[in-house]
SEMARDREN-48102 format. One record per residue (C-alpha): residue number from 0; residue in one letter; x, y negated, z negated. Coordinates in steps of 0.5 Angstrom, whole numbers. Each point is the difference from the previous one (the first is absolute). Layout:
BEGIN
(rec NUM "A" (X Y Z)) ...
This chain:
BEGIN
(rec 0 "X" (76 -13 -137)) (rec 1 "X" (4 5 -4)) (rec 2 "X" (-1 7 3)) (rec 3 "X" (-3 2 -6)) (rec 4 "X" (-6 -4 0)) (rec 5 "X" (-6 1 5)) (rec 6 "X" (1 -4 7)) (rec 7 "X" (-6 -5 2)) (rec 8 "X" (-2 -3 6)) (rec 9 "X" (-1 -7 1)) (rec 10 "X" (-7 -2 5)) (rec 11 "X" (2 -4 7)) (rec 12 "X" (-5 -3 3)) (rec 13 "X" (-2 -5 6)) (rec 14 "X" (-3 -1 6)) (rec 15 "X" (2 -1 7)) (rec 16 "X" (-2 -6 4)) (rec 17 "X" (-1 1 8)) (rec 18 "X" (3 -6 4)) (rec 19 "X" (-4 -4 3)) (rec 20 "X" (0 -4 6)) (rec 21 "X" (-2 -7 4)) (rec 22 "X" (3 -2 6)) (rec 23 "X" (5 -7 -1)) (rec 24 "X" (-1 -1 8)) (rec 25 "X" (-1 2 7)) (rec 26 "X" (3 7 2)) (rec 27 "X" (2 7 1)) (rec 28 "X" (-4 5 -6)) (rec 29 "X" (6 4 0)) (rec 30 "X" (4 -7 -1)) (rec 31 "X" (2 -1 -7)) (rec 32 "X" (0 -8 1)) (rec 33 "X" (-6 0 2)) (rec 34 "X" (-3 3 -7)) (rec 35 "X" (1 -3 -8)) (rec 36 "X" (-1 5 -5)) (rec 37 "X" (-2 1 -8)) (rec 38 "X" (2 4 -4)) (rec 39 "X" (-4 -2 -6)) (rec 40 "X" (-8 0 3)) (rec 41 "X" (1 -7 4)) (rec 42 "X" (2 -4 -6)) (rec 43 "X" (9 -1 4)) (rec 44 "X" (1 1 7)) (rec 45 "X" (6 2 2)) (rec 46 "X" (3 0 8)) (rec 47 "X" (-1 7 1)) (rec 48 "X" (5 6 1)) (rec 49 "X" (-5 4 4)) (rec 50 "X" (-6 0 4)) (rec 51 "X" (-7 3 -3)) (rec 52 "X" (-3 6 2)) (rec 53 "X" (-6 5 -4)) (rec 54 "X" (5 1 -5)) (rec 55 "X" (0 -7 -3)) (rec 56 "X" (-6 -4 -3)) (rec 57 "X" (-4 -5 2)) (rec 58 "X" (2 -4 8)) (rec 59 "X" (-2 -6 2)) (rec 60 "X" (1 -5 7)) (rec 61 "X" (-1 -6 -2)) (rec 62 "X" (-3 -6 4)) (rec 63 "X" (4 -3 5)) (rec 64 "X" (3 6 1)) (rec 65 "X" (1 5 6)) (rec 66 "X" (3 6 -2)) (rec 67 "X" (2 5 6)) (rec 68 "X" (-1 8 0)) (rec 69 "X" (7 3 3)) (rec 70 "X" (1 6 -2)) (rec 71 "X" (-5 5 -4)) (rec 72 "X" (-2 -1 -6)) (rec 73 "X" (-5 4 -5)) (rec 74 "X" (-3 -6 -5)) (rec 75 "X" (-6 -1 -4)) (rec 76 "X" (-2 -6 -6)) (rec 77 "X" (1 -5 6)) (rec 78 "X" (-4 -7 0)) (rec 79 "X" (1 -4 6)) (rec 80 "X" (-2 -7 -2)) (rec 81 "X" (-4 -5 3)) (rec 82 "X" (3 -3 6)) (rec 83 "X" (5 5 0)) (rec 84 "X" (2 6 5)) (rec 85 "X" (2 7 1)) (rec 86 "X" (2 2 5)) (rec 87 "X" (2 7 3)) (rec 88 "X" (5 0 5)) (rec 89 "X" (0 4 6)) (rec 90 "X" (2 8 0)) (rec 91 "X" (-2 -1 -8)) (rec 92 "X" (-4 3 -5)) (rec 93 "X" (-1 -3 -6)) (rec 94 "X" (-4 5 -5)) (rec 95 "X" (-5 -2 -6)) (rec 96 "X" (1 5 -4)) (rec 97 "X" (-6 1 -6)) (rec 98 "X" (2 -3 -6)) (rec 99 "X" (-3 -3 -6)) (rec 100 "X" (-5 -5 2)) (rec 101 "X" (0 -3 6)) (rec 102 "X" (5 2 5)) (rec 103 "X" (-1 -6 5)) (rec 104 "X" (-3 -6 -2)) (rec 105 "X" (0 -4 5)) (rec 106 "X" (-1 -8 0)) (rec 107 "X" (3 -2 6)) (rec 108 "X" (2 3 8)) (rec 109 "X" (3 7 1)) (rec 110 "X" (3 1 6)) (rec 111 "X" (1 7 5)) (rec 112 "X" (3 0 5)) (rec 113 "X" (0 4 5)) (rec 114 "X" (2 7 0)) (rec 115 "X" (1 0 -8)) (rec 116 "X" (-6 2 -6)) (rec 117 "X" (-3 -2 -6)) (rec 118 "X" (-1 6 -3)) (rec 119 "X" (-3 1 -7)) (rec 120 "X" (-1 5 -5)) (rec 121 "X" (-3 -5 -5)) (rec 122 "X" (-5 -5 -1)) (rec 123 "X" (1 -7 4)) (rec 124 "X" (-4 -6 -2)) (rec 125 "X" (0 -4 7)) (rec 126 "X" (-3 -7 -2)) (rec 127 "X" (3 -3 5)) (rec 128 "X" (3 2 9)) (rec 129 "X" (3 7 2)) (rec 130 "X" (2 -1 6)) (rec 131 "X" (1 7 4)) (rec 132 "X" (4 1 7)) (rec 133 "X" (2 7 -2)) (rec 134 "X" (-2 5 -5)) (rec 135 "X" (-5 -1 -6)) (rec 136 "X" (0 8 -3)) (rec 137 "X" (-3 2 -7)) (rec 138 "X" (3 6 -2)) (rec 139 "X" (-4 4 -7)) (rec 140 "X" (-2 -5 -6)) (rec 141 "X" (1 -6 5)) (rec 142 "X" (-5 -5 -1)) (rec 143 "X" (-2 -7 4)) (rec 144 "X" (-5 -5 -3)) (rec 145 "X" (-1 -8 -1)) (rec 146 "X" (-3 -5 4)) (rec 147 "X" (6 -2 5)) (rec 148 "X" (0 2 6)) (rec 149 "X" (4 5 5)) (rec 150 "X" (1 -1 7)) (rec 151 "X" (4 4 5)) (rec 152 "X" (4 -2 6)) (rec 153 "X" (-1 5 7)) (rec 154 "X" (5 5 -3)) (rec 155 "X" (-3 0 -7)) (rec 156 "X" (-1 7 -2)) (rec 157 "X" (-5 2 -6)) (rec 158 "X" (3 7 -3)) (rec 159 "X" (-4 4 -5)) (rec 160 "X" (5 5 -3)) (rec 161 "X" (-4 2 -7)) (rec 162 "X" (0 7 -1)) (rec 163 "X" (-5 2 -6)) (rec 164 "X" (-7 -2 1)) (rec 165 "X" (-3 -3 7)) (rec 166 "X" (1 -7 0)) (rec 167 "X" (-6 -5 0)) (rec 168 "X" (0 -5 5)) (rec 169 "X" (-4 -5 -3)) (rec 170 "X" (-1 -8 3)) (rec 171 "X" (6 -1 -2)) (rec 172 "X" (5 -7 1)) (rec 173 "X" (6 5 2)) (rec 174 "X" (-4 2 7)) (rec 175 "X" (-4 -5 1)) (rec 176 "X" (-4 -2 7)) (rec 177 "X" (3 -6 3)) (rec 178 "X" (7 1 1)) (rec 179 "X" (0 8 -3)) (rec 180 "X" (5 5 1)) (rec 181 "X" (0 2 7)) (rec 182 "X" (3 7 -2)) (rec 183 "X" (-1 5 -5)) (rec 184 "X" (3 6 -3)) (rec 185 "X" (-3 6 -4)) (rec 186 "X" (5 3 -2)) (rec 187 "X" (0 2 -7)) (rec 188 "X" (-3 6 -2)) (rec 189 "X" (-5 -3 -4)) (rec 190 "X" (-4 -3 7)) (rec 191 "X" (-5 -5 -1)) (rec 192 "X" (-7 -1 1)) (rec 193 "X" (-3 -6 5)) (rec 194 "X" (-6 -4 -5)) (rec 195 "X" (1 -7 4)) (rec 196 "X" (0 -1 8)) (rec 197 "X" (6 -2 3)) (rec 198 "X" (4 0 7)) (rec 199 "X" (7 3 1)) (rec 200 "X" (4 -1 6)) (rec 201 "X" (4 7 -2)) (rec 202 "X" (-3 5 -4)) (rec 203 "X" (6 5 -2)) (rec 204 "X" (-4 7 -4)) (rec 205 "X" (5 4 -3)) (rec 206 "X" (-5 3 -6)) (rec 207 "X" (-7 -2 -2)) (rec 208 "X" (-5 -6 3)) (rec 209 "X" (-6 1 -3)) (rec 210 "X" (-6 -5 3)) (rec 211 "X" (4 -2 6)) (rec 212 "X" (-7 -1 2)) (rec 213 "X" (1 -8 -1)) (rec 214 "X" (7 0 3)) (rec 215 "X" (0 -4 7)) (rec 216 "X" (6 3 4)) (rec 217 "X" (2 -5 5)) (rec 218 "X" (8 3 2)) (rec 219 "X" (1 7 -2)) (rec 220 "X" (-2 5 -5)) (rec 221 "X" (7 4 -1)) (rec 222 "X" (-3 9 -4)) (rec 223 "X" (7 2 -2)) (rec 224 "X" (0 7 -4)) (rec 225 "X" (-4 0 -7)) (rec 226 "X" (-4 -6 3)) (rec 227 "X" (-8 1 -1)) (rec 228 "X" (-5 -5 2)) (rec 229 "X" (-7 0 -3)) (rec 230 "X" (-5 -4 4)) (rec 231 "X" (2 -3 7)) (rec 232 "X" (2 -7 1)) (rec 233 "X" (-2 -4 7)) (rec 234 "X" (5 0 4)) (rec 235 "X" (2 -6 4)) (rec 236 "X" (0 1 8)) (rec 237 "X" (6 3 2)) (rec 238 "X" (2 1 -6)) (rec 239 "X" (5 8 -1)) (rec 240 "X" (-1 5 -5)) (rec 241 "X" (6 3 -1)) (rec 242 "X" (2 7 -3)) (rec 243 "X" (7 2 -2)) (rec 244 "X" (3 4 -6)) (rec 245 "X" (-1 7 -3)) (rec 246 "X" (-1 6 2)) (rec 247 "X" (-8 -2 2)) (rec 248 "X" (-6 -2 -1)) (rec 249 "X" (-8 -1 1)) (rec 250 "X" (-3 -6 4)) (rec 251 "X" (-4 -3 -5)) (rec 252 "X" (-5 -6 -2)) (rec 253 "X" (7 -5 4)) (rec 254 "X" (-4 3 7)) (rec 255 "X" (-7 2 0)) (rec 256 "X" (-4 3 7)) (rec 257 "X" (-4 -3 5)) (rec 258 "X" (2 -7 3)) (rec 259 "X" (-6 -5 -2)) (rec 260 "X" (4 -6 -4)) (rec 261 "X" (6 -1 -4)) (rec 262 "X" (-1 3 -5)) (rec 263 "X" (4 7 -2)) (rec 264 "X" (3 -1 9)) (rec 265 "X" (7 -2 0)) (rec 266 "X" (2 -4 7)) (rec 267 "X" (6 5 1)) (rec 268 "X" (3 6 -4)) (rec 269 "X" (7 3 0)) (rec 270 "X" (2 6 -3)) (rec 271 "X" (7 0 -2)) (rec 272 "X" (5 6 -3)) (rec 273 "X" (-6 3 -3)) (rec 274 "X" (-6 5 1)) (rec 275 "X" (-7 -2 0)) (rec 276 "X" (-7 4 0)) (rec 277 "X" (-4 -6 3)) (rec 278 "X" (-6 7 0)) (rec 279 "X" (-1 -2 -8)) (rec 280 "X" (-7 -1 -2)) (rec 281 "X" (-4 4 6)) (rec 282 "X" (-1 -7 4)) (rec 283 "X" (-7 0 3)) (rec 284 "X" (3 -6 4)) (rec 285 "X" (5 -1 5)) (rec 286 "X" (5 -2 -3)) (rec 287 "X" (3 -6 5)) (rec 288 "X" (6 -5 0)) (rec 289 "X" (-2 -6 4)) (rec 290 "X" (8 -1 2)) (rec 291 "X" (4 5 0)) (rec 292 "X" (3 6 -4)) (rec 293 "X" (8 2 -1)) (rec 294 "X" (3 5 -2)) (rec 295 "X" (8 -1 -2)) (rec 296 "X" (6 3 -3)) (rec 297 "X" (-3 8 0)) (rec 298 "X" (-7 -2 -2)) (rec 299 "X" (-6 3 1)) (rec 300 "X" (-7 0 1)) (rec 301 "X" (-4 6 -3)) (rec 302 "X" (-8 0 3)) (rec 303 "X" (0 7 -3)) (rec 304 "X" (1 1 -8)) (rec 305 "X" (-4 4 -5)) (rec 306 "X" (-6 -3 5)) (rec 307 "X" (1 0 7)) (rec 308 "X" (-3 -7 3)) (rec 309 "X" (-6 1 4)) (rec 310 "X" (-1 -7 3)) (rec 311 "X" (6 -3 4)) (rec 312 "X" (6 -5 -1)) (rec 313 "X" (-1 -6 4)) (rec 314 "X" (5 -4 2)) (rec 315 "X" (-2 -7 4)) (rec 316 "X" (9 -2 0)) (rec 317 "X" (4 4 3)) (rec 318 "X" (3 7 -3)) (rec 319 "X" (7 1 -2)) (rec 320 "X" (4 6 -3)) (rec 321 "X" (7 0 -2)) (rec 322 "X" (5 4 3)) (rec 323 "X" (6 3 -5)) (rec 324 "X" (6 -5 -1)) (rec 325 "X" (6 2 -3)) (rec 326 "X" (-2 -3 -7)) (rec 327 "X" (-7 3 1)) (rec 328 "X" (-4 6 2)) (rec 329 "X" (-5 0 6)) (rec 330 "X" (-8 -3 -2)) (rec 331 "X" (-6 3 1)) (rec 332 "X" (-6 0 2)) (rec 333 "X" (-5 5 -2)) (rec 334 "X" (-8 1 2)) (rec 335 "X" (-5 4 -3)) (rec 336 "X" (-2 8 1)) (rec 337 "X" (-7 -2 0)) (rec 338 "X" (-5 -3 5)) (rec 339 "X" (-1 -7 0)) (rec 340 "X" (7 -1 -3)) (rec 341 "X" (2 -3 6)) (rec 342 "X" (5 -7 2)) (rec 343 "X" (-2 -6 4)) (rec 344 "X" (5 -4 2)) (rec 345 "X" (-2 -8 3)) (rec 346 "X" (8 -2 2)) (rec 347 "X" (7 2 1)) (rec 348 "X" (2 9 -2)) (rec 349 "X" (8 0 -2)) (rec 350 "X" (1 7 -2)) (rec 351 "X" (8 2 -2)) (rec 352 "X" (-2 4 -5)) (rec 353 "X" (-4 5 -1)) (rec 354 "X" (-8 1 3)) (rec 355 "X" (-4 6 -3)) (rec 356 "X" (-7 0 3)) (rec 357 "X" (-4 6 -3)) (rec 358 "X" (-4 1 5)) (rec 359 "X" (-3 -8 0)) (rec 360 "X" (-2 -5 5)) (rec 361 "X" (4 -5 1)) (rec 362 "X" (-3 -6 4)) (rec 363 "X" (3 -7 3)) (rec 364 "X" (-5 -5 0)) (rec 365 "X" (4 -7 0)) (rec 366 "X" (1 -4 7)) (rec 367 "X" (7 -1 2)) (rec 368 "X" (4 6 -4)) (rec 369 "X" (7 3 0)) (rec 370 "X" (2 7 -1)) (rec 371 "X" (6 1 -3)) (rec 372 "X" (4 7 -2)) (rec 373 "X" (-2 7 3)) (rec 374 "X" (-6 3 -4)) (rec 375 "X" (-5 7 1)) (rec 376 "X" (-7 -3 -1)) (rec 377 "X" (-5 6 -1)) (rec 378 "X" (-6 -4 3)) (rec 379 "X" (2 -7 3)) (rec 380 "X" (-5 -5 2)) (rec 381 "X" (-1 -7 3)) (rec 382 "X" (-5 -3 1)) (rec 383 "X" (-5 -6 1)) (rec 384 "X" (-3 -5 4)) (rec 385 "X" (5 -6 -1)) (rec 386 "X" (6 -1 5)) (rec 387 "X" (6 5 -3)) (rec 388 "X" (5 1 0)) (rec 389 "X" (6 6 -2)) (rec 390 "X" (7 -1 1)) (rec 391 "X" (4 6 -1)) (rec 392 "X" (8 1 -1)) (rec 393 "X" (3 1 5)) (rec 394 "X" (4 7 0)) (rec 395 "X" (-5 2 -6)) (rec 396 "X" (-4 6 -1)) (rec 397 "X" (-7 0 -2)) (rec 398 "X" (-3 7 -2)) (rec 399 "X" (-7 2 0)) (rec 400 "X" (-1 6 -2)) (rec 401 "X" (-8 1 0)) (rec 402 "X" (-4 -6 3)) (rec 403 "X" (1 -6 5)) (rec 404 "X" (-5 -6 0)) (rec 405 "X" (2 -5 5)) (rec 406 "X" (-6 -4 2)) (rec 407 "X" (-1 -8 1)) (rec 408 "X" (-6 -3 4)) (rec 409 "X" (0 -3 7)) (rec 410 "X" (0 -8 -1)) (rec 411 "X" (7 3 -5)) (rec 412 "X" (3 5 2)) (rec 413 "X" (5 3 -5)) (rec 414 "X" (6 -2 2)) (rec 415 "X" (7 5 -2)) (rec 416 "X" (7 -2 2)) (rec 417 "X" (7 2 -3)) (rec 418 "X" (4 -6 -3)) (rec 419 "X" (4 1 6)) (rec 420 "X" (-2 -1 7)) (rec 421 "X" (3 5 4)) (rec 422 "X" (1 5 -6)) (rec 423 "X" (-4 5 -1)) (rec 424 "X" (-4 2 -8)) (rec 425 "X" (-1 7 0)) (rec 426 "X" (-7 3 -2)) (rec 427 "X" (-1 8 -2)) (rec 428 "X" (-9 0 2)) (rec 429 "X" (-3 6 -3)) (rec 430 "X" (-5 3 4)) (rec 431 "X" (-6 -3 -3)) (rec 432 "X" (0 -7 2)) (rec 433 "X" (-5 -6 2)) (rec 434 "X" (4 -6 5)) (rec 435 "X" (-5 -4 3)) (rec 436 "X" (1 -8 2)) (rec 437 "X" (7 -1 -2)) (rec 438 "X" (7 -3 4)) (rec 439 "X" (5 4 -1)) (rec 440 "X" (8 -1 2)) (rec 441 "X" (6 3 -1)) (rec 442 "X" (-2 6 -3)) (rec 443 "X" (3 7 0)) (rec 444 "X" (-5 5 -3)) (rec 445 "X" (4 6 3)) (rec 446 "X" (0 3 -6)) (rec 447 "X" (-6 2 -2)) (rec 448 "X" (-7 1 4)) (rec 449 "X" (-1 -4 6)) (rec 450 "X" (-4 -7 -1)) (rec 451 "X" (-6 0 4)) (rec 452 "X" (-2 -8 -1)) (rec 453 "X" (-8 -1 4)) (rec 454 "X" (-1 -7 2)) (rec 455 "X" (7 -3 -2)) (rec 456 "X" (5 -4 3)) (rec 457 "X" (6 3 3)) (rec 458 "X" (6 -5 -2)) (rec 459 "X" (6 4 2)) (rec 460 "X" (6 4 -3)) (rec 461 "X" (-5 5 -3)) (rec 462 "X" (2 9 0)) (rec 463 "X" (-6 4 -1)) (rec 464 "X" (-5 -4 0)) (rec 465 "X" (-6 1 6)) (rec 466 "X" (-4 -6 1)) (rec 467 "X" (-7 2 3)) (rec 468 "X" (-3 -3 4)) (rec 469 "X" (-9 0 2)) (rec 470 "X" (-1 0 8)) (rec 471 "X" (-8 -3 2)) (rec 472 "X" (-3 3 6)) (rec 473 "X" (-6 0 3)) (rec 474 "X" (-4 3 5)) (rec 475 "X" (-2 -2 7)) (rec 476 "X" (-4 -6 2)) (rec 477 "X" (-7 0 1)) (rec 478 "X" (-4 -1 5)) (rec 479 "X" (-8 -1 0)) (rec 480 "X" (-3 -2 6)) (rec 481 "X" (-6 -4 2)) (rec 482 "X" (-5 -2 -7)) (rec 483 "X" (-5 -3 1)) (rec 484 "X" (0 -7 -4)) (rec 485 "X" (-2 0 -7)) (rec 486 "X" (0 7 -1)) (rec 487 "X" (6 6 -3)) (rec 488 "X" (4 4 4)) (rec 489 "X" (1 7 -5)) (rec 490 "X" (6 0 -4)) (rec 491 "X" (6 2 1)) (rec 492 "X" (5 2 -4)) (rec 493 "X" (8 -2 -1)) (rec 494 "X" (5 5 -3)) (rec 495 "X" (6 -4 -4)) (rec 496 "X" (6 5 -1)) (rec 497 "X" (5 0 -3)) (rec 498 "X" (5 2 3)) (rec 499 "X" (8 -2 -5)) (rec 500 "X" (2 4 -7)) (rec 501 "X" (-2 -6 -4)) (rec 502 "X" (-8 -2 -3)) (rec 503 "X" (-3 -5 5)) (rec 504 "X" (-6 -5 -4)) (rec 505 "X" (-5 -4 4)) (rec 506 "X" (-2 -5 -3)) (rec 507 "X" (-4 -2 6)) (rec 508 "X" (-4 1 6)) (rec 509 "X" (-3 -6 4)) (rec 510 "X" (-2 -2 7)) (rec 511 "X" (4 -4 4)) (rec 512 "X" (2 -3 8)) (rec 513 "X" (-4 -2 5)) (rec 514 "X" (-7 1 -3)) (rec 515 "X" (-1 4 -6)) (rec 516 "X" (-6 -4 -2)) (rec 517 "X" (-3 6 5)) (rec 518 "X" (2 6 -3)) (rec 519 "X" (-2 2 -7)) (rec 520 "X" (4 5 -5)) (rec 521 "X" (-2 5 -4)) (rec 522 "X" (3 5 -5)) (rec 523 "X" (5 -5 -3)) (rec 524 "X" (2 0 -8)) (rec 525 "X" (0 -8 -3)) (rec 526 "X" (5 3 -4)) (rec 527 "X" (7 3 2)) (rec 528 "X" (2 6 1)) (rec 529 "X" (6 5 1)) (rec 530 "X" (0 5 6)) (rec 531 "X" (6 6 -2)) (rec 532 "X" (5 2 5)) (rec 533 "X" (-3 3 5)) (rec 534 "X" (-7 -2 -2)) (rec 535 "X" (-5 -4 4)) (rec 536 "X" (-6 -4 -1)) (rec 537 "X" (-6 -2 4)) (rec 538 "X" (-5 -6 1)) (rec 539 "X" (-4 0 6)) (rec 540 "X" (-2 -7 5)) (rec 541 "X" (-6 -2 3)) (rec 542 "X" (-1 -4 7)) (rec 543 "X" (-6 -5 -2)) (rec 544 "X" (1 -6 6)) (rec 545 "X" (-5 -6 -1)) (rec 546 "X" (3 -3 6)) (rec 547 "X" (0 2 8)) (rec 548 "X" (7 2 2)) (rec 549 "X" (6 5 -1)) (rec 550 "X" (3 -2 -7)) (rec 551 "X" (6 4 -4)) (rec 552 "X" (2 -1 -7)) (rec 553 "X" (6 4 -4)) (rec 554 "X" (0 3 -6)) (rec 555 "X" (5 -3 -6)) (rec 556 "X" (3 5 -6)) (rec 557 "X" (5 -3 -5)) 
């Protein structure tokens, strides 16, 4: 235009068509042979220059043909025909990404392989299989409907990844009842709130389970930090809580007290490179591990917190307390500061770590137990009726700072031996002690107060310890003369004493020899009773013959 005269503009307008795809064959995502594309909404296909992504429009896998996942890949419009599949090779993650409409539409057979996902952010339509040996993970906006079916294999994994808004967990097809997740994770933020009952083998809680009440947890159950639980699951026999990650948290619903039922009592618990305060919530109840209780990697076991525990930890397995390793500092296991607040241990004590008794009493009541590590106890006991058994670590240490109960009955005496015979297993005794009926060997207690062990077994190998014993006497034989037949003498006492350093207990006295039908006794107890050190006891014997002749009879005391 002449440069005199006024511009203009010229209007240009237009509109970009997204390229389509479908699958010509059978073979790789990321291969172009395997896809045609159109470029004009479908009407002209094309062999295609690339493979279809989220940016491209409309996808589809064709009847008759399987199309292979091996490199990730982020997707959305995608509809697998009827008698089509998709299949998401190992070590992939194929992404539905939340487009327009329906993100996965399937008609056919999706397939994941294990250790790969389907993750979906968007809306997927399963009117047909999904098939899940690896991971299914619904991250924000993700949705599942239709009326196919899902099912997983013994490696599948169920991901819960939303992060606004608890999900709700309704009875839907992805987590169905036969043949569900054997797995789920609560990552995302947002948590999710149970409103069906289901059954998990693994239940990984790394943010909120709401309603976890209809939860059946036959494997584990894994609290990991910024994890809740609301509501407690029943627990198969055997089955582990585990707690790992941040710097600490509360025991919740996941572990309730008393022991009564499966409900809220996890088989085991382990504790791992976190702190945890089991003292939350003032239980009422003893709070009871019918298995066993580790603690690993620098945990720790907290019956203190902002409210000391008042009732006991009771463990029916073993104990174990971590050492400090290279890549972690020592475990711990510490007790309540308040009365009641005590441990129970029913089998093996593992202690490398660090042990902080507060005062408590700690008591071994198992059968057959070893104790490793050297540890200072404040009130040590060990009792029972049943045959039991202590194995001390040879070379080890155990301290007990204030009160030593040792203690078994005559038909099963407690039994305390070193790990090695021959090798002693050292015991520093306070004063305040009470041993009675135990068989003891290789022990070297000369460290602390000596160990005064009544009624016991000495089995050799022992420093320090006295074994006393009770000594019977009685006094001379009785003479009565000549009575007439049918008559009494007078009586005549019987003085027992007990002559050793040990208490004495009768639990009888009775006639025997010759003719103990001619005597008569009197002054006895039908009940037992104890004679001290030094102490004695009288009864008294009459001659009351009924026959002509001498006669004679002795006097049996057990």
């Amino acid at each position: 235009n002449d440069p005199d005269e006024s511009p203009f503009d010229i209007g240009l307008s237009g509109a970009g068509a997204l390229i389509r795809y479908r699958s010509v064959t059978s073979g790789n995502w990321n291969s172009v042979s395997t896809w045609e594309q159109s470029t004009d909404g479908g009407s002209t296909w094309s062999s295609a220059a690339s493979t279809p992504t989220s940016a491209d429009g409309a996808i589809e896998v064709q009847t008759g043909h399987t199309v292979t996942v091996s490199a990730s890949v982020t997707a959305d419009q995608l509809t697998v025909d009827t008698g089509a599949t998709l299949a998401i090779g190992t070590f992939q993650t194929f992404t539905i990404a939340d487009g327009t409409g329906n993100d996965l539409d399937n008609n056919g057979s999706v397939t994941v392989a294990q250790n790969s996902s389907l993750t979906t952010s968007g809306f997927v339509n399963n009117s047909g299989t999904i098939q899940i040996d690896g991971n299914l993970q619904i991250m924000q906006g993700g949705q599942l409907g239709g009326g196919g079916t899902y099912s997983y294999g013994i490696n599948g994994s169920l991901y819960f990844q939303n992060t606004i808004g608890s999900y709700q967990v309704n009875n839907d097809s992805y987590w169905p009842t036969v043949n569900g997740p054997p797995n789920i994770y609560v990552s995302g933020s947002g948590g999710i709130n149970m409103n069906v009952q289901r059954t998990v083998n693994h239940l990984g809680v790394a943010s909120s389970v709401v309603n976890a009440n209809n939860l059946t947890v036959t494997g584990s159950l894994s609290r990991s930090n910024g994890g809740t639980v609301t509501g407690s699951p029943t627990y198969s026999n055997g089955a582990i809580l585990f707690y790992s990650g941040g710097a600490g948290f509360d025991r919740g619903d996941e572990w309730l007290p008393g022991a009564v039922g499966n409900v809220g009592h996890p088989g085991n618990v382990q504790v791992f490179a976190v702190a945890l305060n089991v003292a939350n919530g003032s239980p009422a109840d003893t709070l009871y591990i019918p298995g066993s209780l580790s603690i690993l990697a620098g945990g720790t076991i907290d019956m203190v917190g902002s409210t000391p525990m008042t009732v006991p930890l009771e463990i029916a397995g073993g104990v174990q307390i971590d050492a400090a390793s290279d890549f972690s500092p020592a475990s711990t296991l510490r007790l309540s500061t308040l009365s009641g607040g005590d441990l129970k241990v029913g089998g093996n004590w593992n202690k490398g770590g660090t042990f902080i008794h507060n005062n408590r009493t700690v008591t071994f009541n198992g059968s057959f137990q070893n104790i490793s590590g050297s540890t200072t106890f404040y009130d040590l006991a060990a009792t029972g009726t049943a045959s039991h058994q202590l194995n001390f670590q040879a070379g080890s240490t155990t301290i007990v700072a204030n009160s030593l109960t040792l203690t078994g009955v005559s038909a099963n005496r407690l039994v305390l031996r070193s790990t090695s015979t021959g090798s002693p297993w050292n015991l520093i005794s306070p004063a305040t002690q009470s041993v009675d009926l135990v068989d003891v060997k290789d022990s070297n207690a000369s460290g602390g107060a000596t160990v005064t062990a009544t009624r016991s077994t000495n089995s050799g190998g022992n420093t320090n310890w006295i074994f006393p014993a009770p000594v019977l006497s009685l006094s001379s034989d009785l003479s009565f003369g000549n009575q007439t037949i049918g008559t009494s003498s007078s009586k005549q006492n019987v003085t027992i004493t007990n002559a050793g350093t040990a208490t004495m207990t009768v639990t009888g006295i009775s006639l025997a020899g010759i003719d103990p039908g001619q005597f008569v006794l009197s002054g006895t107890t039908p009940t037992a009773y104890t004679v001290a050190p030094s102490g004695t006891s009288t009864f008294q014997v009459a001659f009351a013959p009924t026959t002509a002749g001498s006669k004679s009879a002795s006097v049996s005391i057990v």
